[in-house]
KEKEGU-668188 format. One line per 8 residues: their letters; for each residue y, x, z of C-alpha. Coordinates in Angstrom, 3 decimals. Each point is the difference from the previous one (the first is absolute). Example, Ala and Ser with C-alpha at 12.3 -4.5 7.8 and 13.67 -1.06 7.14 Angstrom:
as> -4.500:12.300:7.800 | 3.440:1.370:-0.660;
END
This chain:
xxxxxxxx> 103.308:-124.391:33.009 | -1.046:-0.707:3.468 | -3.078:-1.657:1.183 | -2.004:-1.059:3.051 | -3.491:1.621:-0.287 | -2.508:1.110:1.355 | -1.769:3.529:-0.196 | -2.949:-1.415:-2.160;
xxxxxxxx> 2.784:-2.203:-1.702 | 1.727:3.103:-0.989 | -2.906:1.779:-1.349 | -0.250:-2.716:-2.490 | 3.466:-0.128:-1.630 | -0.449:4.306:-0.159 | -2.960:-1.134:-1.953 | 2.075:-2.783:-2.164;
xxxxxxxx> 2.800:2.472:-0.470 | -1.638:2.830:-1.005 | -1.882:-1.780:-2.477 | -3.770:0.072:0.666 | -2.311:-1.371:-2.779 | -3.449:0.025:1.803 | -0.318:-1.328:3.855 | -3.790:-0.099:1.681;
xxxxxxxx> -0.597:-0.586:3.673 | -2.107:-1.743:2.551 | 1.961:-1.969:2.717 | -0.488:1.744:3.868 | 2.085:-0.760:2.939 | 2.544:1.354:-0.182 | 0.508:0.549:-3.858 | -0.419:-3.141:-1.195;
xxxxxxxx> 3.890:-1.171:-0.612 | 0.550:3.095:-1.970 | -2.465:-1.251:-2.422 | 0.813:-3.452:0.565 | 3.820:0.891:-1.041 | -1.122:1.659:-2.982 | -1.933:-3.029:-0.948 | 2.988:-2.278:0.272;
xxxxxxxx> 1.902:2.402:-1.946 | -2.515:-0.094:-2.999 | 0.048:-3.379:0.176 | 3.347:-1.275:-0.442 | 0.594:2.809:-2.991 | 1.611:1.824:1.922 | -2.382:3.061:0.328 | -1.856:0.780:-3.741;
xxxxxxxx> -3.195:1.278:1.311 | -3.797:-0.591:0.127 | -1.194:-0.857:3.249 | -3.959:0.741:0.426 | -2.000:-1.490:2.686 | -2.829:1.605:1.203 | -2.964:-0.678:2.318 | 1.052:3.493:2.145;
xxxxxxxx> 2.406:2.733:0.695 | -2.424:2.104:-1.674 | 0.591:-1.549:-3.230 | 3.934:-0.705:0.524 | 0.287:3.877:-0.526 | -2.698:0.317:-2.106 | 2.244:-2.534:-2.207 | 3.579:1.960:0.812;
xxxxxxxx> -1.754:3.163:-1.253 | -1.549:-1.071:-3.379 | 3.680:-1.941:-0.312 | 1.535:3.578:0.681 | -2.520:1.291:-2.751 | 1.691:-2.360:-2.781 | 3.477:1.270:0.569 | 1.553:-2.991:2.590;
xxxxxxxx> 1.870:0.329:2.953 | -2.712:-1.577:3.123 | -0.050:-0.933:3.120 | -2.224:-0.843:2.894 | 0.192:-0.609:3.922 | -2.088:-0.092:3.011 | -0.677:1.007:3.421 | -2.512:1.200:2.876;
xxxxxxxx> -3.656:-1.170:-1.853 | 1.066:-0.601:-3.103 | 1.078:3.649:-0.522 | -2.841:0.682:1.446 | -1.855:-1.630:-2.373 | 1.669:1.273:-2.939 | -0.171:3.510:1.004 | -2.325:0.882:-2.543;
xxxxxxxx> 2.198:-0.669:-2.516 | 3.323:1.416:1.713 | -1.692:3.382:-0.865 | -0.588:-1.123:-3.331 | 3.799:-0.869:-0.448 | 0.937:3.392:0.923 | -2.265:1.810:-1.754 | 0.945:-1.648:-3.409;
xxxxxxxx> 3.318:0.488:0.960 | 1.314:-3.517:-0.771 | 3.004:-0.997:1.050 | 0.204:-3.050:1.823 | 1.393:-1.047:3.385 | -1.913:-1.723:2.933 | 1.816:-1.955:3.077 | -2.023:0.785:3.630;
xxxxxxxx> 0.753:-1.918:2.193 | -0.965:1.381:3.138 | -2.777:-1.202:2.270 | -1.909:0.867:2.849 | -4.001:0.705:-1.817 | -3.028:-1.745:1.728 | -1.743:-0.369:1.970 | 0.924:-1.489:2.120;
xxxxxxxx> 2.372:-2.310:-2.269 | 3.212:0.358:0.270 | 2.829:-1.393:-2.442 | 2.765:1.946:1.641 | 1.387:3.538:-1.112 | -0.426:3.387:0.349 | 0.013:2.531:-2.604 | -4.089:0.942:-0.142;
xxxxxxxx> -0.525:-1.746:-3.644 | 3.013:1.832:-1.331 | -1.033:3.371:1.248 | -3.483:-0.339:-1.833 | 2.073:0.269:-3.315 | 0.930:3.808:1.386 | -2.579:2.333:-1.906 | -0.629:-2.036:-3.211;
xxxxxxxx> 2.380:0.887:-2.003 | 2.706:-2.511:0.143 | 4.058:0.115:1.002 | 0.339:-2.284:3.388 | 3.450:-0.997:0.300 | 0.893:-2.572:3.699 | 2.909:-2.468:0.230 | 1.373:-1.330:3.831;
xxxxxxxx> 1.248:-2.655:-1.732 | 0.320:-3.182:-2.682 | 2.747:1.919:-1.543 | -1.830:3.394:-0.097 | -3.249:-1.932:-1.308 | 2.058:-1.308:-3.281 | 1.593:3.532:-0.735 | -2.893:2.123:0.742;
xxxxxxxx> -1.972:-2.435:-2.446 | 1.884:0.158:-2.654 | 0.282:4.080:0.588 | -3.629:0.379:0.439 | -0.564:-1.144:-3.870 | 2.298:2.761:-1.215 | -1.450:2.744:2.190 | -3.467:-1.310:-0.926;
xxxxxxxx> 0.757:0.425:-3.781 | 1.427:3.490:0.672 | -2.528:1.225:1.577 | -2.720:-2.123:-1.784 | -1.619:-0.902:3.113 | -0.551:-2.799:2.483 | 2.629:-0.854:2.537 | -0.629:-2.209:3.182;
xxxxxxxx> 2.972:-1.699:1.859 | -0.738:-0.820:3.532 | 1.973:-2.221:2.667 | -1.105:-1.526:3.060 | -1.887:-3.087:0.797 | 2.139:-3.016:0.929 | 2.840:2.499:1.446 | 1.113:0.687:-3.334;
xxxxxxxx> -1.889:-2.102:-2.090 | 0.490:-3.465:1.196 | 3.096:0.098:1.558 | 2.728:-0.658:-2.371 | 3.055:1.446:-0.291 | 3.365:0.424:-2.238 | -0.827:2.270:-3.095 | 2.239:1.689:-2.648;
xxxxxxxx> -1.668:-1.508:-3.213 | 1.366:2.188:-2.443 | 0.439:-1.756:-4.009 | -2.750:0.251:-2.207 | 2.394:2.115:-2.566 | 0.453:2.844:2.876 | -4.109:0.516:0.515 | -0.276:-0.278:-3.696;
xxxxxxxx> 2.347:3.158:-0.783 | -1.385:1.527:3.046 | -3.815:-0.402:-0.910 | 1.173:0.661:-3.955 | -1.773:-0.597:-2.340 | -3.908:0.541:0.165 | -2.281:2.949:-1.106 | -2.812:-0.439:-1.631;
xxxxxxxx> -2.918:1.597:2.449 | -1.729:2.714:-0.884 | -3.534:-1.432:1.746 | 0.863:-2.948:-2.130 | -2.619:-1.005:-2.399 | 1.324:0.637:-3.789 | -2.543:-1.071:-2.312 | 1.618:2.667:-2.507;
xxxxxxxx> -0.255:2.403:2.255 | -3.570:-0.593:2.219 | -1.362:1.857:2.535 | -1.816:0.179:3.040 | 0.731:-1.438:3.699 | -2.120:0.571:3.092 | -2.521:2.720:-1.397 | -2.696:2.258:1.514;
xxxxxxxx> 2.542:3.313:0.980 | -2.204:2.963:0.856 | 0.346:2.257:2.765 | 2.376:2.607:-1.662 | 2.235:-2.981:-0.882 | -0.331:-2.279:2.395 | 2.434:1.971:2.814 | 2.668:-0.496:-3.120;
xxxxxxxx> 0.656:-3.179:0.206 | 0.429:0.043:4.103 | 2.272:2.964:-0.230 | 2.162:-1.685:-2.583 | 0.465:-3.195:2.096 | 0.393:2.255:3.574 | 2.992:1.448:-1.895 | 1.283:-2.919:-1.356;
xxxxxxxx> 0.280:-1.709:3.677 | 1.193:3.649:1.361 | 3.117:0.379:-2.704 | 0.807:-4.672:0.421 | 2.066:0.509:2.795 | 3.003:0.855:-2.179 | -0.974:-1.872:-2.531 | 0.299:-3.176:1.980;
xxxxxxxx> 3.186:0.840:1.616 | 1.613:-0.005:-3.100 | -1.789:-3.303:-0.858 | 1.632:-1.456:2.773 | 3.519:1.369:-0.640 | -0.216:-0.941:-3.415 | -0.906:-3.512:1.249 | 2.842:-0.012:2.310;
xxxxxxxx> 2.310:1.023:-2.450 | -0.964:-2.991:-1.985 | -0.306:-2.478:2.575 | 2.586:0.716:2.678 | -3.023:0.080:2.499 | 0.081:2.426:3.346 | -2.194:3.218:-0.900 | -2.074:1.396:2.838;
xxxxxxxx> -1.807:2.645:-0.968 | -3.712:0.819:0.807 | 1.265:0.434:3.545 | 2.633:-2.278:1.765 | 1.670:1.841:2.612 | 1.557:-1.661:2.579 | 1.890:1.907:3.295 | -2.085:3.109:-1.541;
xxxxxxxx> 2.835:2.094:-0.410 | 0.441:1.159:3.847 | -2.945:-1.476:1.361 | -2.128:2.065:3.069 | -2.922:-1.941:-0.813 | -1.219:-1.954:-3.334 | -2.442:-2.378:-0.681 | -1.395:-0.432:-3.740;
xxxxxxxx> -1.241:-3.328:-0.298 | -0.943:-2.627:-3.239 | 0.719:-3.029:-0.269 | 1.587:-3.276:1.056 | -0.274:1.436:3.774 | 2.298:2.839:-0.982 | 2.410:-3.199:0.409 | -0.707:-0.376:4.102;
xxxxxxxx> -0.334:3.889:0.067 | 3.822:-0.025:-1.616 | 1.030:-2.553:2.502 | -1.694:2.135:3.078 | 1.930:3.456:-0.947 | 3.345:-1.775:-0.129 | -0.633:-1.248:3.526 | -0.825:3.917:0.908;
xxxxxxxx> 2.930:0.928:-1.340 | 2.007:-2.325:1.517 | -0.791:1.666:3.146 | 0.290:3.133:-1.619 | -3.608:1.096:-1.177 | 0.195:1.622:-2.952 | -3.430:-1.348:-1.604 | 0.156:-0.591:-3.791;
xxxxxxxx> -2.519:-2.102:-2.615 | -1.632:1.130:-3.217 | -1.551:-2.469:-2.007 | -2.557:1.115:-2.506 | -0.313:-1.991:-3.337 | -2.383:1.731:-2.047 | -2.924:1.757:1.224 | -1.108:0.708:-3.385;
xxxxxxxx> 2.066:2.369:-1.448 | 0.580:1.062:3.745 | 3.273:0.816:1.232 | -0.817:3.540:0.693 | 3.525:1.613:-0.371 | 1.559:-3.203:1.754 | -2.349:0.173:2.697 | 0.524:3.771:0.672;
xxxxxxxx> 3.720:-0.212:0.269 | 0.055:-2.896:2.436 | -2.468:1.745:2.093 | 1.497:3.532:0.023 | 3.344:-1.501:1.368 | -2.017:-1.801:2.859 | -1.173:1.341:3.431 | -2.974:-2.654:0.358;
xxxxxxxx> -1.725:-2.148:-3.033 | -1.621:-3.078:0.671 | -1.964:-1.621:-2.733 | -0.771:-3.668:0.494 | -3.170:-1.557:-2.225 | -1.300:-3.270:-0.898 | -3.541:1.517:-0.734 | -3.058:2.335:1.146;
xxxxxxxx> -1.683:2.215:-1.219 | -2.969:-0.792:2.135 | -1.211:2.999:2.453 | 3.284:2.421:-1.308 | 3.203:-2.143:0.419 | 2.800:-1.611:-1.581 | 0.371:0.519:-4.190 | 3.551:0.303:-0.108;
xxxxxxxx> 0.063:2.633:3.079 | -2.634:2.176:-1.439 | 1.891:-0.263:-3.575 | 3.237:1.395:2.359 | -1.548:2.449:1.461 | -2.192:1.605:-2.460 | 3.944:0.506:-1.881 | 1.716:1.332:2.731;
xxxxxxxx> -3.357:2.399:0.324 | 0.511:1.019:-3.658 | 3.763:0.394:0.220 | -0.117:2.283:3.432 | 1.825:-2.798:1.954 | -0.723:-0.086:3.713 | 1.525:-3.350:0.930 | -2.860:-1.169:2.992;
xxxxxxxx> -0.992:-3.276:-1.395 | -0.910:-3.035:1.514 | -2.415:-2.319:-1.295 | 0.001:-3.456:0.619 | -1.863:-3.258:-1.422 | 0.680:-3.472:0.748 | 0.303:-3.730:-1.566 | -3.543:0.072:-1.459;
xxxxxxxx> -0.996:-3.155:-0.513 | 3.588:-1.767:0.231 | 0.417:1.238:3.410 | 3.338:-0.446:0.846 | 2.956:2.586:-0.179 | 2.922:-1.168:1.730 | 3.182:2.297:0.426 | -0.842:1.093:3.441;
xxxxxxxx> -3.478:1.001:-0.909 | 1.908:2.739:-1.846 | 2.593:0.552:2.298 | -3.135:1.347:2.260 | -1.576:1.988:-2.678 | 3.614:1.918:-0.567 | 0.520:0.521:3.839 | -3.750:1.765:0.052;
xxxx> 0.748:1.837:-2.619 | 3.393:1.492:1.579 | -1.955:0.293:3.196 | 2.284:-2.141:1.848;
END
């Protein structure tokens, strides 16, 4: 079935098709349709779940995270200061290794205020534990949803799906709705979780670890996140086997295959990026896109190849790492480091704040890049 809808619009039937019992949020610009979706959903019968206000974002995960602990399938969103907010308690979700799924979408942190995107919220999520999964678009948004609730129950951890402000999220668009039947045999049926509480079976959550333990239970996660990458590719075949959908893979390649020079890149930008290489190539620069769509598991092996086959990398971010440089291009080059690849790399960071990114913009980049 084919609808009009937007990114945030799509993030709510993933959450209707896949089945979620327990929703909690706090409405921020520009999150607040997701949750108003959901709402409507519940509403008309449509959507059997318990939706929890709360007075903060704090609490909205708080509340996904004791659902978790009682065995349902949750579900939260934010952005920018409400993630901030709730950060506390993102540690807390992947700590007790609860599986539930959490929509970002992406906005520029204050100060100053800013309600446009860039990816700085989402990149906070990098070191705590939690698979971070981005869409570039509505249709991406409703099949990385409903994938994110599988991988989160294999790997019994947290997963966060991010898309950009108003780009992706409040433009609308056609989407592939696929029948309730196909994300039911895909999901199948649901196991129990082993941090669920069983009243038969009690024991303890959130205890004192001491030191000789402690380091066990951040090892175990760090190899969990380390081995996902597979395990989510063949979540998302297995989806597209079901569904019919387009598979991508945690890296979408696009003019890679012979390109001189390559720019990795995440998010709906990739789109104008796209747009700029073809107009290279029309004139017959050979310049190539790779769009990253997890960053946790990170594409290592993905990554490596597509940089081995280049002469020059460039490695476009949405984000700082204040006083060292961009997140995604230190994540790139600390691989390539690892692997013995020599690919010069270029790092580049733009669109903070909603700045725009218009084709040419990247046309420029790619010409720098080539030295032309």
């Amino acid at each position: 079935m084919r609808e009009f809808l937007t990114g945030n619009y799509a993030a709510a039937y993933g959450v209707k098709l896949s089945r979620v019992e327990v929703v909690s949020a706090y409405p921020i610009t520009p999150q607040t349709s997701v949750i108003e979706k959901i709402s409507e959903f519940v509403e008309k019968g449509e959507l059997k779940a318990k939706l929890i206000r709360v007075e903060s974002e704090h609490s909205a995960m708080a509340a996904v995270i004791g659902a978790a602990f009682s065995g349902t399938r949750a579900y939260t969103a934010t952005s920018a200061q409400g993630l901030l907010y709730m950060y506390e308690m993102i540690w807390w979700a992947a700590g007790s290794r609860v599986p539930i799924v959490a929509g970002i979408v992406t906005r520029a942190i204050a100060p100053p205020w800013s309600i446009w995107t860039d990816h700085s919220d989402f990149m906070t999520l990098r070191d705590a534990g939690w698979a971070m999964l981005f869409a570039s678009s509505a249709q991406e948004v409703l099949d990385m949803t409903i994938q994110a609730f599988k991988l989160a129950e294999e790997l019994m951890l947290p997963v966060a799906v991010g898309w950009d402000a108003f780009i992706t999220s409040h433009t609308a668009e056609p989407v592939e709705v696929p029948p309730q039947e196909q994300v039911d045999y895909f999901l199948g049926e649901k196991k129990k979780s082993p941090v669920a509480v069983d009243f038969e079976n009690p024991f303890a959550h959130g205890a004192l670890a001491f030191p000789k333990d402690y380091p066990k239970f951040r090892e175990d996660i760090h190899r969990t996140l380390k081995a996902a990458g597979e395990v989510y590719s063949n979540i998302e075949r297995r989806y597209c086997e079901a569904t019919g959908h387009e598979c991508y893979g945690l890296v979408e390649e696009v003019f890679c295959e012979d390109a001189d020079a390559v720019m990795f890149i995440m998010g709906a930008a990739a789109g104008d990026a796209i747009h700029a290489a073809g107009e290279l190539r029309r004139k017959g620069l050979h310049v190539g896109v790779a769009r990253i769509r997890s960053i946790r598991p990170f594409p290592r092996k993905e990554v490596e190849k597509i940089a081995r086959r280049a002469s020059k990398v460039i490695v476009f971010d949405r984000s700082y790492s204040l006083g060292f440089g961009g997140v995604l291009a230190t994540e790139v080059r600390s691989v390539l480091h690892e692997e013995g690849v020599d690919t010069p790399v270029i790092s580049v960071t733009g669109g903070l704040g909603g700045s725009d990114l218009p084709p040419e913009y990247f046309e420029k980049i790619f010409l720098k890049g080539l030295g032309v």
